[in-house]
C-alpha positions in Angstrom: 0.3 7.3 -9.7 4.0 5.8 -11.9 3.5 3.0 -13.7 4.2 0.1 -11.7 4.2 -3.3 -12.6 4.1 -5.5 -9.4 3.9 -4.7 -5.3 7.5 -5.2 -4.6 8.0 -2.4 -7.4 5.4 -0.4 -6.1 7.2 -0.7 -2.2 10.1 0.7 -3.7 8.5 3.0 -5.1 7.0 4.3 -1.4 10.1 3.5 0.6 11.9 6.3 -1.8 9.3 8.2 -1.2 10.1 7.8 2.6 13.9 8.8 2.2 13.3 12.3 2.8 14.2 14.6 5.8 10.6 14.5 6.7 11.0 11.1 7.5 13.7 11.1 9.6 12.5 10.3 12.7 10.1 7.7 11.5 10.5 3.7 10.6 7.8 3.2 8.0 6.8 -0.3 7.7 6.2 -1.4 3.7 5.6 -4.3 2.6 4.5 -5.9 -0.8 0.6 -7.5 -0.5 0.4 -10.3 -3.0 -2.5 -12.1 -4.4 -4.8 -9.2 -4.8 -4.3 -8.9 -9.0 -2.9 -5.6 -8.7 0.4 -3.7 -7.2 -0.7 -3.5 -3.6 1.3 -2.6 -0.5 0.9 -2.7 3.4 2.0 1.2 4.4 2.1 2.1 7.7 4.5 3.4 11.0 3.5 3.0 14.4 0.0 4.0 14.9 -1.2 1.4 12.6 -1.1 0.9 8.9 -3.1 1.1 5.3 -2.8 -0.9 1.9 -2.6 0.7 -0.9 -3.6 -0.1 -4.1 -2.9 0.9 -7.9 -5.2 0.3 -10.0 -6.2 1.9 -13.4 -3.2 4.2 -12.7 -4.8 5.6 -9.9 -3.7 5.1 -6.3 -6.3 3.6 -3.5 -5.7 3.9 -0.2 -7.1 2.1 2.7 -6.5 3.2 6.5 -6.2 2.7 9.5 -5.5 -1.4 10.2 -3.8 -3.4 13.4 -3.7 -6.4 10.7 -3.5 -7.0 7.6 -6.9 -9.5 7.4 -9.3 -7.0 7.3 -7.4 -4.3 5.1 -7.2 -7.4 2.7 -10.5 -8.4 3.0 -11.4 -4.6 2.2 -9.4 -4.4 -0.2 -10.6 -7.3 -2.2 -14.6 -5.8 -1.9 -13.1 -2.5 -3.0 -11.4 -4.2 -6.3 -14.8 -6.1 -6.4 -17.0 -2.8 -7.0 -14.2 -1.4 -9.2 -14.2 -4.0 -12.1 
């Protein structure tokens, strides 16, 4: 994963990602998560969504969510076990 210092970086960093011809047809939702102590972002399009994490230079990703409580809430156990 780049070096990235903060989730609205890190969204940037995805949306580029998303500015392909692959992605044409899509409207990918990403948004920055804050509050987690790392770059984190809310990734998704319409059949639901994950929140990925950088951490350690290494990118975590956890799917599928209808909200962002429980990816959160997952995510924070996840960072938990990782520190």
């Amino acid at each position: 994963a780049p070096d990235l210092d903060s989730s609205q970086a890190m969204a940037a960093w995805r949306l580029e990602q998303y500015s392909g011809d692959a992605y044409k047809d899509l409207e990918p939702l990403v948004l920055p998560v804050e509050g987690l102590g790392v770059p984190a972002i809310q990734n998704g399009f319409d059949v639901g969504f994950g929140i990925e994490l950088l951490v350690g230079g290494k990118l975590l990703t956890l799917s599928l969510f209808d909200t962002l409580d429980p990816a959160r809430t997952l995510a924070e156990k996840a960072l938990a076990r990782l520190e």
